[in-house]
C-alpha positions as semicolon CSV with decimal commas, in nm:
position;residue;x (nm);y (nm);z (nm)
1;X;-2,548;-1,426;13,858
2;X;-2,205;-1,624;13,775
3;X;-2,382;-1,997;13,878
4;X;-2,608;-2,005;13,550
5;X;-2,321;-1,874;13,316
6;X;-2,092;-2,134;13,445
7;X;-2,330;-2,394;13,388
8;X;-2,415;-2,278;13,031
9;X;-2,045;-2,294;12,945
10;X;-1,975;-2,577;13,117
11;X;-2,327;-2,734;12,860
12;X;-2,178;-2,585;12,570
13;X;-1,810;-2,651;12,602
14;X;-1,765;-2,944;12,828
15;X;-1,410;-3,043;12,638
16;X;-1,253;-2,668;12,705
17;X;-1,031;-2,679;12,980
18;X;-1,128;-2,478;13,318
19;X;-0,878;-2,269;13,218
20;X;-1,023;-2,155;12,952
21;X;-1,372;-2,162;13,072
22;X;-1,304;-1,922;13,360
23;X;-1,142;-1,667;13,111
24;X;-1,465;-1,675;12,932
25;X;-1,650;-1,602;13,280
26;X;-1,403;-1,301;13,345
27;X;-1,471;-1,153;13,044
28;X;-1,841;-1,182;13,020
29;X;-1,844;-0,996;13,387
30;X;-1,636;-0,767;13,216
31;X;-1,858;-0,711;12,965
32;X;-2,125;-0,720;13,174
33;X;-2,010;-0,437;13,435
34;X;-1,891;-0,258;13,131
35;X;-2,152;-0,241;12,848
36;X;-2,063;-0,106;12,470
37;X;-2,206;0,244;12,478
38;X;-2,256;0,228;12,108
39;X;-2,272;-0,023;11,854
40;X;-1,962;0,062;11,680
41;X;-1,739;-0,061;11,996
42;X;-1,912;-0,398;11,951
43;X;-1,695;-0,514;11,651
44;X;-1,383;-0,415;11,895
45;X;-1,524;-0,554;12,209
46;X;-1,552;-0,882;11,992
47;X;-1,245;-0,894;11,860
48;X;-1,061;-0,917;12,208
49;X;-1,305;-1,104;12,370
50;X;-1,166;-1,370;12,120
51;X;-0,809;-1,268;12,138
52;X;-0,863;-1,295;12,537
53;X;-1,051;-1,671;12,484
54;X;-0,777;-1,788;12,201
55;X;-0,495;-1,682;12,470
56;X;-0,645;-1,836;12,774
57;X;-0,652;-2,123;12,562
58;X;-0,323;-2,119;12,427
59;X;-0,138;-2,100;12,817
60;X;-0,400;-2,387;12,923
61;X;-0,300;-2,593;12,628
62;X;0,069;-2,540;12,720
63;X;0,043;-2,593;13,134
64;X;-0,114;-2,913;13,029
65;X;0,162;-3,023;12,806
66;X;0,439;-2,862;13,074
67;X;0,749;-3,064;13,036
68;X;0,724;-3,096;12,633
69;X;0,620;-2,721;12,604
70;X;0,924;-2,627;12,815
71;X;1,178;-2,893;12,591
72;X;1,067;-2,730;12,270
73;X;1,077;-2,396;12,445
74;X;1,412;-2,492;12,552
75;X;1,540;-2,591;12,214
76;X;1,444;-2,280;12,071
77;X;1,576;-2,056;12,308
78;X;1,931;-2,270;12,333
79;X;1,963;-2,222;11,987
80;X;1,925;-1,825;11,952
81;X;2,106;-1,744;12,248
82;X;2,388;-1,998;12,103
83;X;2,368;-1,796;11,817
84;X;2,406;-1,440;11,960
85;X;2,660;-1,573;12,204
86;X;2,940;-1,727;11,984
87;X;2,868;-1,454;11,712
88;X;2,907;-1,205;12,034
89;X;3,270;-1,386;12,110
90;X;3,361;-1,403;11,761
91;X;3,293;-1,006;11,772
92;X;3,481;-0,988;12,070
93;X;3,754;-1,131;11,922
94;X;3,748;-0,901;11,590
95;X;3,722;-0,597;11,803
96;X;4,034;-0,686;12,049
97;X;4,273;-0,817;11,757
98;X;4,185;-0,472;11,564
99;X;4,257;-0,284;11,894
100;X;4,581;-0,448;11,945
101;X;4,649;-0,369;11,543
102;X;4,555;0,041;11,574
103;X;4,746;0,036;11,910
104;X;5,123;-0,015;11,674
105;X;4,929;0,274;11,410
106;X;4,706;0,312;11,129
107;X;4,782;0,118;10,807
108;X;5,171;0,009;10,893
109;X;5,411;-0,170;10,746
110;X;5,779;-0,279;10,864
111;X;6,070;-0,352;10,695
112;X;6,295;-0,553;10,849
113;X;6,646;-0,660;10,769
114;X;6,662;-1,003;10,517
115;X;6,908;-1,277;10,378
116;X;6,973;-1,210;10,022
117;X;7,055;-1,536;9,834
118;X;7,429;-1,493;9,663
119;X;7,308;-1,749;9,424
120;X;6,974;-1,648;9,246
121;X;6,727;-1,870;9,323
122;X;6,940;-2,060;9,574
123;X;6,886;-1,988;9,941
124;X;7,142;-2,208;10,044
125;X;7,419;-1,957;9,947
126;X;7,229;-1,655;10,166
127;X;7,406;-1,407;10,328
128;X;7,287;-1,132;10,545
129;X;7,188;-0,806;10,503
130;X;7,113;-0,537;10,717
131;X;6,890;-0,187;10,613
132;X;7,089;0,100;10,599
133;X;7,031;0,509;10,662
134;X;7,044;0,479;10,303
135;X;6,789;0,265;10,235
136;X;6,574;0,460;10,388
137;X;6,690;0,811;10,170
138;X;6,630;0,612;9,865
139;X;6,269;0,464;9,977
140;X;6,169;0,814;10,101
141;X;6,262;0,947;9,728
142;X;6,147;0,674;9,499
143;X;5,853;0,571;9,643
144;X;5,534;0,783;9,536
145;X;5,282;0,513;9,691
146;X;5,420;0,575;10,053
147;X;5,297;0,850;10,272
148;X;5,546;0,862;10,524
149;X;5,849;0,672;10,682
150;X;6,079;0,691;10,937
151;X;6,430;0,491;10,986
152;X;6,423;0,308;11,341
153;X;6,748;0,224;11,588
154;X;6,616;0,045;11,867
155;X;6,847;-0,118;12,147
156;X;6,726;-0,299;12,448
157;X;7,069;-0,247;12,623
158;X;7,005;0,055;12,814
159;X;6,992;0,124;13,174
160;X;6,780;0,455;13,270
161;X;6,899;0,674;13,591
162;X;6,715;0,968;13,774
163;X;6,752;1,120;14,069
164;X;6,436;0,878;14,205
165;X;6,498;0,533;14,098
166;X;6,629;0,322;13,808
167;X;6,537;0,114;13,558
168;X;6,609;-0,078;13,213
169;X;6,399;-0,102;12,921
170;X;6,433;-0,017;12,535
171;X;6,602;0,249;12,403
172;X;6,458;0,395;12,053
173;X;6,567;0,660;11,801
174;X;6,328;0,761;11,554
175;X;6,311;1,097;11,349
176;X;5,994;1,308;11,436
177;X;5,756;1,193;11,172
178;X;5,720;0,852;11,361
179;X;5,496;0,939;11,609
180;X;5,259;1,028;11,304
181;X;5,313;0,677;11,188
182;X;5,289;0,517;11,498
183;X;5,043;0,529;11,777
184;X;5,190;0,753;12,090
185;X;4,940;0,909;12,224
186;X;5,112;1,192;12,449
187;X;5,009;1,216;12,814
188;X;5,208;1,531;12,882
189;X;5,500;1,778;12,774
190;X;5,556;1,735;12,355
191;X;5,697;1,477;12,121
192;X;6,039;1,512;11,930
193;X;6,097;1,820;11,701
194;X;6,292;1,857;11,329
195;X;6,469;2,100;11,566
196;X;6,624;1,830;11,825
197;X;6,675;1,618;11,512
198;X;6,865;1,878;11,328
199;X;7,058;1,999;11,634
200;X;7,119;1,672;11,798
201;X;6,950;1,778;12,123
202;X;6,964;1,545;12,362
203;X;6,574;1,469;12,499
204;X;6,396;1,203;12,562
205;X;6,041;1,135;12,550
206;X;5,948;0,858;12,793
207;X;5,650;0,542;12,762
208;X;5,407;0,526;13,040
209;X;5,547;0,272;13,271
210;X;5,872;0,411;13,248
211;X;5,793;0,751;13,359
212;X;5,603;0,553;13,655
213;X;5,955;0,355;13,747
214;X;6,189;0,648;13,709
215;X;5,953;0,913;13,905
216;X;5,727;0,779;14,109
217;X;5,483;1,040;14,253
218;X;5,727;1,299;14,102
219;X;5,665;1,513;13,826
220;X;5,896;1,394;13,491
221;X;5,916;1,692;13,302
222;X;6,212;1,891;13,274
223;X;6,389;1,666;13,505
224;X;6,704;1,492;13,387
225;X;6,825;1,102;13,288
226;X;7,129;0,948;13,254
227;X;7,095;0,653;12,948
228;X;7,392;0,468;12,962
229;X;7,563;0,784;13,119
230;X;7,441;1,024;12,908
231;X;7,234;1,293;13,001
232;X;6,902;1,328;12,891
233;X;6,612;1,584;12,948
234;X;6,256;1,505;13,000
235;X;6,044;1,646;12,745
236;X;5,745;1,470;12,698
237;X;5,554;1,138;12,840
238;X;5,332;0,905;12,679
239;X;4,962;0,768;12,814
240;X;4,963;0,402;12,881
241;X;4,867;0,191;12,516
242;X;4,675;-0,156;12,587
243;X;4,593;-0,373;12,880
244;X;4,800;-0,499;13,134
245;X;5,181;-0,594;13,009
246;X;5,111;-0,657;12,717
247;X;5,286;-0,326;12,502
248;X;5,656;-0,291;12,499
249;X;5,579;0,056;12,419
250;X;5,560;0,178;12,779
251;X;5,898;0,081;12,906
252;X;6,051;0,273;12,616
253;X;6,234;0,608;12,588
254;X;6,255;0,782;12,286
255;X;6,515;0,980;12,153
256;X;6,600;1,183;11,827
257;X;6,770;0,948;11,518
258;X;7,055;1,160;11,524
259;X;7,183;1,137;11,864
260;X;7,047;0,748;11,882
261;X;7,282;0,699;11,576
262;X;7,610;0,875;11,682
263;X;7,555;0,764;12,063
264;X;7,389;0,441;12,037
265;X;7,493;0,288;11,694
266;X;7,423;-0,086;11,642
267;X;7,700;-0,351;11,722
268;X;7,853;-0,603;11,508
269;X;7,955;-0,655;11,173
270;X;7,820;-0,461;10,847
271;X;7,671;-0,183;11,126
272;X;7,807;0,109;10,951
273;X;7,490;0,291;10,851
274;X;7,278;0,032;10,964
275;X;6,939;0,077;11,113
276;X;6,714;-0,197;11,267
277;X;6,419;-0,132;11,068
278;X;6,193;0,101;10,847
279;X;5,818;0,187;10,958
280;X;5,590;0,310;10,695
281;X;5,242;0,382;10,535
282;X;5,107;0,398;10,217
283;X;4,918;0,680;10,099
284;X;4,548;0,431;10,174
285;X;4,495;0,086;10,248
286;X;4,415;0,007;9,899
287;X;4,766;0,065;9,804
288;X;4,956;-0,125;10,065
289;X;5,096;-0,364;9,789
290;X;5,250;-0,117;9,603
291;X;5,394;0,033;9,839
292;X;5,551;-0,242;9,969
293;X;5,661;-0,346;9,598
294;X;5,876;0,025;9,565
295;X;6,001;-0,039;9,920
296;X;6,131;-0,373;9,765
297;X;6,261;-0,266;9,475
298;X;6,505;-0,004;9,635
299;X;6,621;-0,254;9,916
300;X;6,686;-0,474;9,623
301;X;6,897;-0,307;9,424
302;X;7,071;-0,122;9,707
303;X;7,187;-0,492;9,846
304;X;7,196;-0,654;9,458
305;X;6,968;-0,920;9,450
306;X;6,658;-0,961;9,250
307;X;6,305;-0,782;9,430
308;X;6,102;-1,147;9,313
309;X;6,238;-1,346;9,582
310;X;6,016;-1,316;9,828
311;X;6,206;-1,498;10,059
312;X;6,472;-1,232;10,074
313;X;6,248;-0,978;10,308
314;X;6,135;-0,984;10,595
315;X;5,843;-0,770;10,731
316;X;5,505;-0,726;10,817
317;X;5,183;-0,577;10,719
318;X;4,957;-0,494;10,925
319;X;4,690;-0,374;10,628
320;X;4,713;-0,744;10,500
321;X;4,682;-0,933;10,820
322;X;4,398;-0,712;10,920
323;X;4,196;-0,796;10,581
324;X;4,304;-1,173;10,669
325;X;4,170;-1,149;10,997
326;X;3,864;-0,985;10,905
327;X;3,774;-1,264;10,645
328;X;3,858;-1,527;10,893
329;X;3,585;-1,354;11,115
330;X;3,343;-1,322;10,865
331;X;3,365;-1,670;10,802
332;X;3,324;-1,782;11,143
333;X;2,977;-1,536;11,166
334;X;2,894;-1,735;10,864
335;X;2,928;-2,077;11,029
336;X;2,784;-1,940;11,371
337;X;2,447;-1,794;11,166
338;X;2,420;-2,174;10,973
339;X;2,410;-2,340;11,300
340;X;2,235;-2,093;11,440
341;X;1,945;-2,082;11,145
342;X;2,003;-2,463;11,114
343;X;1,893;-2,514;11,531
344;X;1,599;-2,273;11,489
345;X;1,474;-2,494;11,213
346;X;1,470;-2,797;11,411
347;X;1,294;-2,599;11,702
348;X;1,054;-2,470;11,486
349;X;1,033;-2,862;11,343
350;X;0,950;-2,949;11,712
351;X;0,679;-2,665;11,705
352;X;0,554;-2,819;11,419
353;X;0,541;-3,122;11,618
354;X;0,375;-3,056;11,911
355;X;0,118;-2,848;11,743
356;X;0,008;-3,161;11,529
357;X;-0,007;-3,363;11,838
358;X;-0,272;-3,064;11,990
359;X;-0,441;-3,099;11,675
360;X;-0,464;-3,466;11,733
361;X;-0,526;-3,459;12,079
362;X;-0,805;-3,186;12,033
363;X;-0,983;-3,304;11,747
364;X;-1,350;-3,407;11,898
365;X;-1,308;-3,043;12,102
366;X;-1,254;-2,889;11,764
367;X;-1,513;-3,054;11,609
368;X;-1,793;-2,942;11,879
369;X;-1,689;-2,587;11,861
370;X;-1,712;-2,595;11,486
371;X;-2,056;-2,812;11,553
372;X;-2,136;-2,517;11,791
373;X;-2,106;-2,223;11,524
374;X;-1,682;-2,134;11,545
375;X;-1,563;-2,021;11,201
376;X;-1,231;-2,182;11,037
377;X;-1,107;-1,836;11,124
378;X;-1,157;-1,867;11,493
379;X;-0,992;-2,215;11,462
380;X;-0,700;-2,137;11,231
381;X;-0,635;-1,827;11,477
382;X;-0,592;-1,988;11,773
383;X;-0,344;-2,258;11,663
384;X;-0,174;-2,011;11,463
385;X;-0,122;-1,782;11,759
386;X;-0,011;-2,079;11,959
387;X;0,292;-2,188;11,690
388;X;0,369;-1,801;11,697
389;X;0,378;-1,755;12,068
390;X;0,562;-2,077;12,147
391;X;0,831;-1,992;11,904
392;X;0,860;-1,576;11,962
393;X;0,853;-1,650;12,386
394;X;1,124;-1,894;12,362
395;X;1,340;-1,698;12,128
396;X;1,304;-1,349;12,321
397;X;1,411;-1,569;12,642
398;X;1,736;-1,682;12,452
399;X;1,793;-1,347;12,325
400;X;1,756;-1,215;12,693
401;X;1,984;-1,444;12,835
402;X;2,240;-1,407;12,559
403;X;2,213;-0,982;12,611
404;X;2,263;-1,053;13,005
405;X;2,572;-1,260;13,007
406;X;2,718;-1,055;12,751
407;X;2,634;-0,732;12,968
408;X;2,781;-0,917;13,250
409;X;3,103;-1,056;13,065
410;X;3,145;-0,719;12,952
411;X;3,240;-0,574;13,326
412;X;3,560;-0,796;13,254
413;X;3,848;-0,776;13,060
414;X;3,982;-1,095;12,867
415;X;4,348;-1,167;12,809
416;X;4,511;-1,018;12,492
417;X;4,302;-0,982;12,167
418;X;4,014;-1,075;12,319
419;X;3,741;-0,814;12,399
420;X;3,429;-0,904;12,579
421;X;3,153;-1,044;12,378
422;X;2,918;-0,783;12,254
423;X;2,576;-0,833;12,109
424;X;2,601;-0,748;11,740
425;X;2,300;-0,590;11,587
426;X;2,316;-0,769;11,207
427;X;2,270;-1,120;11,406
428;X;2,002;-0,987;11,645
429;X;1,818;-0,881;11,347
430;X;1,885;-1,198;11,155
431;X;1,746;-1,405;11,511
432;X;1,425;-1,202;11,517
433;X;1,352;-1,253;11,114
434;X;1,409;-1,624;11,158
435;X;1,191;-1,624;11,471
436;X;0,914;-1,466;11,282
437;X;1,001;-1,687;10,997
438;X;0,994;-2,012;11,241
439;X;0,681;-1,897;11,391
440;X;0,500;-1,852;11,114
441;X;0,613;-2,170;10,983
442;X;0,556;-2,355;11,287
443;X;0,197;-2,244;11,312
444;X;0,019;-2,250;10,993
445;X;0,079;-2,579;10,927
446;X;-0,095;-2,696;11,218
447;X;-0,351;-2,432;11,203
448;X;-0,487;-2,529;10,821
449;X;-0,483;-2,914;10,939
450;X;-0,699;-2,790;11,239
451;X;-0,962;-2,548;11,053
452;X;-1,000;-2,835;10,777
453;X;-1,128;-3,083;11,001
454;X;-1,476;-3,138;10,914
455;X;-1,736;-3,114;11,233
456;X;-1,910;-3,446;11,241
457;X;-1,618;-3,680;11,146
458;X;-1,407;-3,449;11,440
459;X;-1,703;-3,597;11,674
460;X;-1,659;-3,916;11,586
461;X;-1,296;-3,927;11,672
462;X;-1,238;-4,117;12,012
């Protein structure tokens, strides 16, 4: 039954590859053990009998044209898993440097102490100047823009004592509104109280490696401290904040402003009053200029020298290096999706390419199955389908491997402000419209050149 089918085929089509020609046997025994029951299915049955022919002869086309098939395959597939790679990093990167931003706090802003010029205009003449309890009074009152701020005394010459072990680390005071401002995330026990300000109790609430070093295996709260001989009660302990080493936070203890200021005052001259800094937010994002303006202002005039020089403050804001950072970042994904878009171009240019070269190479085959009764349709489909597949194959295999190594980067953690590359959805999005793009592209082209070819002069060609 199969011998005089072959041999009609093999009559009819003797330029179709065997490929080709033994899909066309499997289907007619298809058809043949399974008849339409009705002639409505016949349309259907039709329609993938050609869809079955036109994709046998797409794979034969490309196992015959292996190593340029796989190049241009290649190219493609480089290009969008490039793409989604370096935009994953670049992601990666935006994620950990925002991490290590909301791990100080939401939206904060220092103040630190400045050199005032004694000559306006003239920082030659500075002189020193150091924030004061004050300050801090005057900022809290005259500044409607700022939500909330706390005076700071930090000291990093402190040496911690239980009954377990010992060690040093930094020493803060800080009234109880800071740990509102700033992100402590308590592990156990409670955070500082208007009532140990007020009183001048003396507690301590201690970071996470600390409570490690000074109990270890032993429960910390309501045990006692000595900080530079004074005794200190256990009231609270903080979870770990970041990765590794990498956040002073966890070696500190924290203690109410009060008792920080009458037992651990800062050294030196002008350190009446003084405290080492001022944290504080302002009431949203939006306003973080203003904010910092009144802050200004009342330093200014406290300290008598004019707000406009800049160069007279020191601080930092963490509202205006995270809008820096995030257009830095959005610049980059710009650049990444050019290149990106720009390499899919040139693979869908080498689509282009190789599909003119079938054409070419194919021309007297497409002129005896146009001699034989196939419709521009049939012709235009296949070559169409061919651009298409190429294209969409090679860019889902670059979008596969990009999603793997970014799944498999992801079960590691990169040094700090880097978090593993993550596949971001805008891009993949962007990659699949520009594959559809570059495969539609990449096959019409070739498939108008092919269905135009006229029969008898496609015969002719040797």
């Amino acid at each position: 039954m199969m011998q005089p089918v072959d041999q009609s085929i093999s009559l009819k089509f003797p330029r179709i590859p065997a490929t080709c020609q033994l899909a066309i046997l499997i289907w007619r025994a298809f058809k043949h053990r399974h008849p339409a029951k009705n002639s409505s299915a016949s349309p259907v049955i039709n329609l993938m009998q050609m869809m079955f022919i036109v994709f046998a002869q797409i794979f034969s086309t490309l196992w015959a044209h292996k190593l340029r098939s796989f190049l241009t395959m290649f190219g493609i597939a480089w290009g969008v898993g490039s793409l989604l790679l370096l935009v994953g990093l670049g992601e990666g990167f935006r994620t950990g440097n925002k991490r290590n931003l909301s791990e100080f706090g939401e939206n904060i802003m220092f103040l630190y102490p400045g050199r005032a010029p004694a000559v306006a205009g003239s920082m030659n003449s500075a002189r020193q100047y150091r924030l004061t309890y004050q300050d801090y009074l005057d900022i809290r009152k005259e500044s409607p823009h700022i939500k909330a701020i706390t005076p700071v005394l930090a000291t990093d010459d402190v040496h911690a004592v239980s009954e377990y072990a010992s060690a040093s680390g930094q020493l803060t005071g800080a009234e109880p509104q800071y740990n509102g401002i700033r992100f402590l995330p308590l592990k156990q026990g409670r955070w500082l109280n208007e009532f140990d300000e007020s009183q001048k109790r003396d507690v301590v609430v201690l970071g996470d490696e600390m409570t490690h070093n000074l109990f270890p295996g032993h429960p910390a709260i309501g045990s006692f401290i000595l900080l530079n001989d004074h005794r200190f009660e256990v009231i609270g302990t903080l979870n770990r904040v970041g990765r590794g080493d990498e956040n002073s936070t966890n070696t500190r203890c924290y203690i109410p402003f009060q008792v920080m200021r009458s037992d651990f005052p800062l050294k030196g001259e002008e350190s009446f009053d003084a405290i080492s800094f001022v944290n504080y937010q302002p009431r949203t994002a939006d306003e973080h200029l203003i904010a910092q303006d009144e802050a200004r202002r009342v330093v200014a005039r406290n300290h008598h020298f004019d707000y406009h020089d800049l160069d007279a403050f020191e601080g930092w804001d963490t509202v205006q290096q995270a809008q820096m950072m995030g257009t830095i970042f959005d610049a980059m994904n710009e650049f990444l999706g050019t290149v990106g878009l720009v390499t899919l171009a040139l693979g869908a240019i080498g689509v282009i390419n190789i599909m003119l070269i079938a054409v070419t190479e194919r021309t007297r085959e497409i002129g005896l199955r146009k001699a034989l009764g196939a419709t521009n349709r049939s012709i235009m489909l296949q070559f169409f389908a061919e651009g298409v597949l190429l294209t969409l194959v090679s860019g889902l295999i670059g979008m596969g491997f990009a999603g793997g190594l970014m799944a498999l980067l992801g079960n590691y953690n990169g040094p700090g402000g880097f978090d593993p590359p993550r596949l971001v959805a805008k891009t993949a999005i962007l990659a699949i419209g520009s594959l559809m793009l570059a495969g539609v592209a990449a096959g019409v082209y070739p498939a108008r050149k092919a269905a135009r070819l006229e029969p008898v002069e496609a015969l002719r060609k040797e």
